[in-house]
FIDRENNU-150502 format. One record per residue (C-alpha): residue in one letter; y, z, x. Coordinates in nm, 4 decimals. Layout:
N
ATOM|res|py|pz|px
ATOM|A|Y|Z|X
...
end
This chain:
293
ATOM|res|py|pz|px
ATOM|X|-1.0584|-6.7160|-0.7811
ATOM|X|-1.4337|-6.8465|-0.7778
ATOM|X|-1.4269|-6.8046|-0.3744
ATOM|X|-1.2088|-6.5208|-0.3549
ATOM|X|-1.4917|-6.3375|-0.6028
ATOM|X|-1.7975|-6.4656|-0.3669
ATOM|X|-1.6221|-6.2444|-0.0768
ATOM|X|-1.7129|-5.9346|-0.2947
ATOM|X|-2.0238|-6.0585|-0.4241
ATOM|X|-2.1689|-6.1303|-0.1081
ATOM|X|-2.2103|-6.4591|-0.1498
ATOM|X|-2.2623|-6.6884|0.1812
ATOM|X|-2.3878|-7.1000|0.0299
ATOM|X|-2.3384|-7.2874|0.3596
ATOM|X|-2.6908|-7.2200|0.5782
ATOM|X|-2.6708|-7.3737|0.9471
ATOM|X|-3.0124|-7.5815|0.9865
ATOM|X|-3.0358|-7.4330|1.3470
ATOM|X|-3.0302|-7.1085|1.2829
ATOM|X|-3.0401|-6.8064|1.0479
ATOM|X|-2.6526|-6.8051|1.0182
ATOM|X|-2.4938|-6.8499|0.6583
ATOM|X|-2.1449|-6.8789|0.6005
ATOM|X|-1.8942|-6.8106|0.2750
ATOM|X|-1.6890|-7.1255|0.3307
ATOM|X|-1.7885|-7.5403|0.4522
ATOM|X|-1.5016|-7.5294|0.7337
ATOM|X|-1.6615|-7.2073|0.8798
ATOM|X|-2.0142|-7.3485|0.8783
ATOM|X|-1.8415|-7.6621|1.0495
ATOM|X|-1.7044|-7.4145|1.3052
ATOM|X|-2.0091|-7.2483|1.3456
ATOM|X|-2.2470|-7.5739|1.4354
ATOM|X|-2.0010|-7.6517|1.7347
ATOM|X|-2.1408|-7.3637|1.8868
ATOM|X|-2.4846|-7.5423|1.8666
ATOM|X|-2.3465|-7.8956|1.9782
ATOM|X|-2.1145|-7.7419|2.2074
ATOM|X|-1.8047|-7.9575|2.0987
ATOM|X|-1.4794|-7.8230|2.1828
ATOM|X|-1.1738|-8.0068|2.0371
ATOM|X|-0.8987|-7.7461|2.0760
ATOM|X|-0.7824|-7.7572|2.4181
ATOM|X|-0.4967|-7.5651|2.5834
ATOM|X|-0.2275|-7.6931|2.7215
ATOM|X|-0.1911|-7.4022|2.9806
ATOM|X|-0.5347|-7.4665|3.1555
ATOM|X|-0.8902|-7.6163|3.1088
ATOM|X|-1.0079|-7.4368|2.8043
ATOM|X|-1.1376|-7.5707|2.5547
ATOM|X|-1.2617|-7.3981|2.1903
ATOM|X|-1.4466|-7.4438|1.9388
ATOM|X|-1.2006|-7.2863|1.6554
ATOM|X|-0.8299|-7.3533|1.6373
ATOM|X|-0.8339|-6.9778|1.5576
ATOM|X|-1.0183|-6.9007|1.9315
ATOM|X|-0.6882|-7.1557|2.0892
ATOM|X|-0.4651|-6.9866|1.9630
ATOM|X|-0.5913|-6.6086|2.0882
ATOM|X|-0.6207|-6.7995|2.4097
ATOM|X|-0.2998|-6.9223|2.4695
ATOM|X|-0.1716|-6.5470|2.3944
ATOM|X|-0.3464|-6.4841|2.7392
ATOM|X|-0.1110|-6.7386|2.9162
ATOM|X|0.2331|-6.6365|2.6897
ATOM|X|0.1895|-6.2418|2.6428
ATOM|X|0.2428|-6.2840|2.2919
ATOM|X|0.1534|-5.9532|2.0850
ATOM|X|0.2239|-6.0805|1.7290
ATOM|X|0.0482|-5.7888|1.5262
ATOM|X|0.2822|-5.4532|1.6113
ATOM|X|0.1663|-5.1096|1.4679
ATOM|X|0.4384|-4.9844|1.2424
ATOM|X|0.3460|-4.6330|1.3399
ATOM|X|0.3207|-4.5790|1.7174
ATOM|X|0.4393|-4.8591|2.0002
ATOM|X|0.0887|-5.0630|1.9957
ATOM|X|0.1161|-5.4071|1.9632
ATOM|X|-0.1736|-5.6263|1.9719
ATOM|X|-0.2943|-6.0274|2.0637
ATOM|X|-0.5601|-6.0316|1.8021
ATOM|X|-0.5470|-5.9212|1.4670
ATOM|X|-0.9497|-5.7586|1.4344
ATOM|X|-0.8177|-5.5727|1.7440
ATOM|X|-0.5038|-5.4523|1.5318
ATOM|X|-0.6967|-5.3854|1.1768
ATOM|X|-0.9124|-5.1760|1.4007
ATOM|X|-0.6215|-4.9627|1.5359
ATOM|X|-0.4494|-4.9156|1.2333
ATOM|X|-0.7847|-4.7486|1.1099
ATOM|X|-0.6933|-4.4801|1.3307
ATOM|X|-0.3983|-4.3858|1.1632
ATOM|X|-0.5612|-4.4012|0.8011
ATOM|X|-0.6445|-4.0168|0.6916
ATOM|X|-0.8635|-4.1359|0.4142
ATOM|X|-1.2279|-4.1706|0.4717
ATOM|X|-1.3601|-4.2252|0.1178
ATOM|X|-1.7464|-4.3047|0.1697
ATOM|X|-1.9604|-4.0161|0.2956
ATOM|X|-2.2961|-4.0330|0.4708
ATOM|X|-2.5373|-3.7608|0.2147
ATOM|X|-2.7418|-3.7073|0.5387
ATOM|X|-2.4688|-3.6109|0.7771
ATOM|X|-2.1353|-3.5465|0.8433
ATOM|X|-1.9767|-3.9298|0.8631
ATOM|X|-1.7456|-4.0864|0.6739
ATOM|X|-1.5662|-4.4185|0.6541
ATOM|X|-1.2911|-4.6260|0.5857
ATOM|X|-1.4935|-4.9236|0.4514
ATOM|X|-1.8022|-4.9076|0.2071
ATOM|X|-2.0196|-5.2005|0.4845
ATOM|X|-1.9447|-4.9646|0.7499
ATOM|X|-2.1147|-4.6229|0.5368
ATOM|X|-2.4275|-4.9138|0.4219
ATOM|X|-2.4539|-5.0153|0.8436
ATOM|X|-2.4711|-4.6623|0.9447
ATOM|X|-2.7154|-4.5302|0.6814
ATOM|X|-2.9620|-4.7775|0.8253
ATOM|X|-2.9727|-4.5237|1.1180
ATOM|X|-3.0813|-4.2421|0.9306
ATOM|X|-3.3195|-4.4706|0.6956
ATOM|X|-3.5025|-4.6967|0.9840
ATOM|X|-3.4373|-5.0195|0.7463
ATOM|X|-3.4211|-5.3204|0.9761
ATOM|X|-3.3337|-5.6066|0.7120
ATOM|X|-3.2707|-5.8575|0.9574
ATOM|X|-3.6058|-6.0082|1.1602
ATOM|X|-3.6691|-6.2686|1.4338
ATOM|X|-3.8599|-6.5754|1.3451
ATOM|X|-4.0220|-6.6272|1.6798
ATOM|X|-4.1285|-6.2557|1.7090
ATOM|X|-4.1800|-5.9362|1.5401
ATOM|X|-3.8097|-5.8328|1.6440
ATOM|X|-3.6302|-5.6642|1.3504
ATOM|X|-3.2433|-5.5453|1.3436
ATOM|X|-3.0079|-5.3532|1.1458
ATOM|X|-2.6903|-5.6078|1.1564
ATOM|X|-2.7497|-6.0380|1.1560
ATOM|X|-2.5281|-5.9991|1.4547
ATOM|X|-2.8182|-5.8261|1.6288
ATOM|X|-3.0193|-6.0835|1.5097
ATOM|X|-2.7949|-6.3954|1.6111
ATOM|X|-2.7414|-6.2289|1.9868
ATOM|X|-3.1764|-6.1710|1.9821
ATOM|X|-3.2247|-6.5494|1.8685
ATOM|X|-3.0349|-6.6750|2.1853
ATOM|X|-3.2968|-6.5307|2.4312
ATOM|X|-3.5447|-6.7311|2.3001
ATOM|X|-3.2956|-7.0940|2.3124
ATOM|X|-3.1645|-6.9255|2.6539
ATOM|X|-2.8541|-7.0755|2.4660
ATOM|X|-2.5228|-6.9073|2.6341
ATOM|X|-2.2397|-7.1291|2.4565
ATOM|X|-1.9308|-6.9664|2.5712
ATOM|X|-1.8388|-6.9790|2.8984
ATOM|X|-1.5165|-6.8032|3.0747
ATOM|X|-1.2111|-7.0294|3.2287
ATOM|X|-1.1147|-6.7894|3.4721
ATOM|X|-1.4828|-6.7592|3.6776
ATOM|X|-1.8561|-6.8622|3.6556
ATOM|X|-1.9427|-6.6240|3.4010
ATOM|X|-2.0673|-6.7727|3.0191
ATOM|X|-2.2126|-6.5540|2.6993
ATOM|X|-2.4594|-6.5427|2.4263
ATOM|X|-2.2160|-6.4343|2.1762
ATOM|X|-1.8405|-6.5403|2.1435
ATOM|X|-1.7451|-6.1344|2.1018
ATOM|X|-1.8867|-6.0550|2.4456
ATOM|X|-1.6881|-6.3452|2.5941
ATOM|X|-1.3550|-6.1700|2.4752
ATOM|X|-1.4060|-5.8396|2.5943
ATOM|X|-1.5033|-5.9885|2.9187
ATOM|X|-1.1693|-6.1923|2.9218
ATOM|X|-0.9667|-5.8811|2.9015
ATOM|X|-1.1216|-5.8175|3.2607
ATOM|X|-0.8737|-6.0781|3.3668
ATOM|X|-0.5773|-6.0274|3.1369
ATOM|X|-0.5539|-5.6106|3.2001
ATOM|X|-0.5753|-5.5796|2.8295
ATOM|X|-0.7311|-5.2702|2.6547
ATOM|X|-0.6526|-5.2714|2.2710
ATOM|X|-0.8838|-4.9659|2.1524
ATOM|X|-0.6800|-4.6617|2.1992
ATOM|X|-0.7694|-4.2906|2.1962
ATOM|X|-0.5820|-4.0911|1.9129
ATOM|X|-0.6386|-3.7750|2.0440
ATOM|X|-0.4803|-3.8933|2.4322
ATOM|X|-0.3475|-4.1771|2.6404
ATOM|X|-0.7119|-4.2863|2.7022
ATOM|X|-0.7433|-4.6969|2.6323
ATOM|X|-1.0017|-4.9258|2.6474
ATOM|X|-1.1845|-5.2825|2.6929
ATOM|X|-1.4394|-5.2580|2.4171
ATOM|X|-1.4985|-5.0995|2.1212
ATOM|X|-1.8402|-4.9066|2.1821
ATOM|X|-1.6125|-4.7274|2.4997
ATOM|X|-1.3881|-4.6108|2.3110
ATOM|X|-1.6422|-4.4321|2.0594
ATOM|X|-1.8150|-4.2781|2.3320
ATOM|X|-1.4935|-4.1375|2.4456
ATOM|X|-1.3824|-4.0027|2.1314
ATOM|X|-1.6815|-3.8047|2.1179
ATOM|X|-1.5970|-3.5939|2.4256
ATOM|X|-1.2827|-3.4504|2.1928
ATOM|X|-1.5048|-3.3432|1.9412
ATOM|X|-1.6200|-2.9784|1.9267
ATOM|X|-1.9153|-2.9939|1.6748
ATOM|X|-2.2358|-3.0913|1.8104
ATOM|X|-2.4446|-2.9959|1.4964
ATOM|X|-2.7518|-3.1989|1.5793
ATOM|X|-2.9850|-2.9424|1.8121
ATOM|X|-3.2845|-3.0466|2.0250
ATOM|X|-3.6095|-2.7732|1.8912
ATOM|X|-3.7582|-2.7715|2.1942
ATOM|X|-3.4301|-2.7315|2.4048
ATOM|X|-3.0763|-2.6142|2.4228
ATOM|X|-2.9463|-2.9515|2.4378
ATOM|X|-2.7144|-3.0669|2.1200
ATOM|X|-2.5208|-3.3433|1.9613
ATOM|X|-2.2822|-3.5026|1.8043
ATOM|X|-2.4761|-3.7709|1.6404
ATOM|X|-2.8259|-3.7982|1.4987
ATOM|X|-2.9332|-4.0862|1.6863
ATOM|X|-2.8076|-3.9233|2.0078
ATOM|X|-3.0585|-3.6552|1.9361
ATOM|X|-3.3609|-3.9259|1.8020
ATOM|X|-3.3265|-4.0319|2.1677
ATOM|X|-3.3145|-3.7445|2.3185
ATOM|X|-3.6337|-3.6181|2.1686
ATOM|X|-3.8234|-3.9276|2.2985
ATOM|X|-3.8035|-3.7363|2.6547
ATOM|X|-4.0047|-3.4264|2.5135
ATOM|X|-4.2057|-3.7012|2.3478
ATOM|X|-4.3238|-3.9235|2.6300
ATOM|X|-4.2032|-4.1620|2.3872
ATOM|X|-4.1562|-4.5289|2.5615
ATOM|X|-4.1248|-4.7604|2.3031
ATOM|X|-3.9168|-5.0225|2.4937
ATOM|X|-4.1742|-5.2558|2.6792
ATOM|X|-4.1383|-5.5211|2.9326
ATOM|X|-4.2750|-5.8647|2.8995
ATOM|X|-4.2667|-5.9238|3.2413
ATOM|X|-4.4906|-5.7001|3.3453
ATOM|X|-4.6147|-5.3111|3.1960
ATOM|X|-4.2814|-5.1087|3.2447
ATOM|X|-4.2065|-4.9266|2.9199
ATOM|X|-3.8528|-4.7084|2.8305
ATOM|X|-3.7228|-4.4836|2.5822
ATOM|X|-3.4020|-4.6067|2.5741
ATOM|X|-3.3371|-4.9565|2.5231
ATOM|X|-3.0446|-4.9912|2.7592
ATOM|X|-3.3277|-4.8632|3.0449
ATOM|X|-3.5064|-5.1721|2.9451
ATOM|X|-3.2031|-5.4025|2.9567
ATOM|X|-3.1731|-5.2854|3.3134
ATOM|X|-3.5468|-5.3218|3.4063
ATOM|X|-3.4941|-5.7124|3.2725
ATOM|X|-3.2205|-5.7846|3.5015
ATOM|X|-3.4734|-5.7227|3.8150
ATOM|X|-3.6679|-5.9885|3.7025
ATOM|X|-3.4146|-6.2464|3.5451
ATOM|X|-3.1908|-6.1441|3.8319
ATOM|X|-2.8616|-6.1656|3.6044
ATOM|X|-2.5746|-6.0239|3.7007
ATOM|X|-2.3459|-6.0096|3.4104
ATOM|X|-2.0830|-5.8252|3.5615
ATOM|X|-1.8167|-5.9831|3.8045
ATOM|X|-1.5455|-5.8964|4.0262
ATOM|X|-1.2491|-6.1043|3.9983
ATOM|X|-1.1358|-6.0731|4.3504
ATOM|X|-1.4556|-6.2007|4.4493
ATOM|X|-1.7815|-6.3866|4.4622
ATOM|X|-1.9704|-6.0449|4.3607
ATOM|X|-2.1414|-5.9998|4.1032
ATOM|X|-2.3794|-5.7207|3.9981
ATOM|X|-2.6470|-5.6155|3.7454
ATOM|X|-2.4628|-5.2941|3.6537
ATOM|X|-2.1148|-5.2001|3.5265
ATOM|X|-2.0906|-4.8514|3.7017
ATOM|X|-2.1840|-5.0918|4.0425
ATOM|X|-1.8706|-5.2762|3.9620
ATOM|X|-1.6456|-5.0448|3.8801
ATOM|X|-1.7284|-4.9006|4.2519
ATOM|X|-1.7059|-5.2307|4.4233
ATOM|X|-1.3518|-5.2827|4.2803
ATOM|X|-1.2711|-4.9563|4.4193
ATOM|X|-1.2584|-5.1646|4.7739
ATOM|X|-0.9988|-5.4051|4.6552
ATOM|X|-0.7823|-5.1514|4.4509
ATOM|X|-0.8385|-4.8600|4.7087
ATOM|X|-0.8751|-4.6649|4.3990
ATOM|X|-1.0560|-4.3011|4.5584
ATOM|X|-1.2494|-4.1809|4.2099
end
């Protein structure tokens, strides 16, 4: 009962001495440091992976037997991973009890109302030891640290490619197993990651209350509109180390780093390419698939 309470308390006792990580239970802080000693006992017996969780094996080994043990008991979806499932069954759930006062949003969970008020507040609880870096979610933070370690711990089986965070490593795995577990509501529409599929669902809605003063453009969320006003602005608040380039979006930045790190994240699995841009590889697949867009 003492641990089950903690979980709505908040409380996390276990602190990793490498990092700012803190975890509710001792096994998951165990799981955790493998990811800074890069030990990997769970092995699969299908192929060379290895993993750091039992947990992570088991997901894995889905890949090889097709297994899709969490099934939607209203509509045909059935899913490898149970996040992937909880998240889909959200989509079914009418009730949105926690309201945003400053707009129109409302969620299923009370953490997910407190993570998006930060957007309309500026509050950036979460800051970077090294630098003056600040972020609204510890993941943010965690995925920030690594660029200063250059620490990329989790590495695909299937190609060359390896990730800062464990979460980017499984959407890019569903590159090679076809699968697409967020689903549209409103259509047929599926996809890889989670961020896709809100950007989708946004072209089905109507309202776009947020209005640019200076223009006819409008939105659908506040924050679409906060960058949107930067270009009226001149505001470039995303600077390059490297040298003096400056952007008002951050993904522009992102972009700009890749020129001078030379990474190429994304990669065809036909092939040796590789490219610094998803839009670049969705085209260059086009020449294996003879998909015409």
């Amino acid at each position: 009962m003492k641990k089950h309470l903690g979980k709505h308390m908040g409380e996390r006792p276990f602190q990793c001495h490498l990092c700012p990580v803190t975890c509710t239970k001792d096994s998951k802080l165990v799981a955790h440091l493998r990811t800074h000693t890069g030990e990997r006992p769970y092995s699969c017996i299908h192929c060379n992976a290895s993993f750091s969780r039992k947990d992570s094996l088991n997901v894995h080994v889905r890949t090889h037997t097709g297994e899709r043990p969490y099934s939607c008991v209203h509509c045909k979806a059935a899913f490898s991973r149970k996040d992937n499932f909880n998240y889909h069954m959200h989509s079914h759930a009418a009730e949105r009890p926690f309201s945003c006062v400053h707009c129109k949003a409302s969620f299923i969970q009370k953490c997910h109302l407190v993570r998006h008020m930060r957007t309309h507040t500026g509050e950036r609880p979460f800051s970077c030891v090294d630098c003056s870096a600040s972020f609204l979610e510890k993941y943010h933070l965690l995925r920030h640290m690594r660029t200063h370690t250059e620490e990329r711990p989790f590495s695909c089986v299937h190609c060359d490619s390896s990730f800062v965070m464990e979460s980017d490593l499984v959407a890019h795995m569903r590159i090679h197993t076809g699968e697409r577990p967020f689903t549209c509501v409103h259509c047929n529409a599926s996809f890889v990651q989670k961020k896709n599929l809100v950007r989708h669902i946004l072209t089905h809605a109507e309202e776009r209350p947020f209005s640019c003063v200076h223009c006819n453009a409008s939105f659908v969320m506040k924050r679409y509109l906060v960058d949107h006003m930067r270009t009226h602005a001149g505001e470039r608040r995303f600077s390059c180390v490297h040298c003096n380039a400056s952007f008002s979006r951050k993904y522009g930045l992102v972009l700009h780093i890749r020129a001078h790190t030379g990474e190429r994240p994304f990669s065809c699995v036909h092939c040796n390419a590789s490219f610094s841009r998803k839009t670049s590889l969705v085209m260059h697949m086009r020449t294996h698939t003879g998909e015409r867009p």
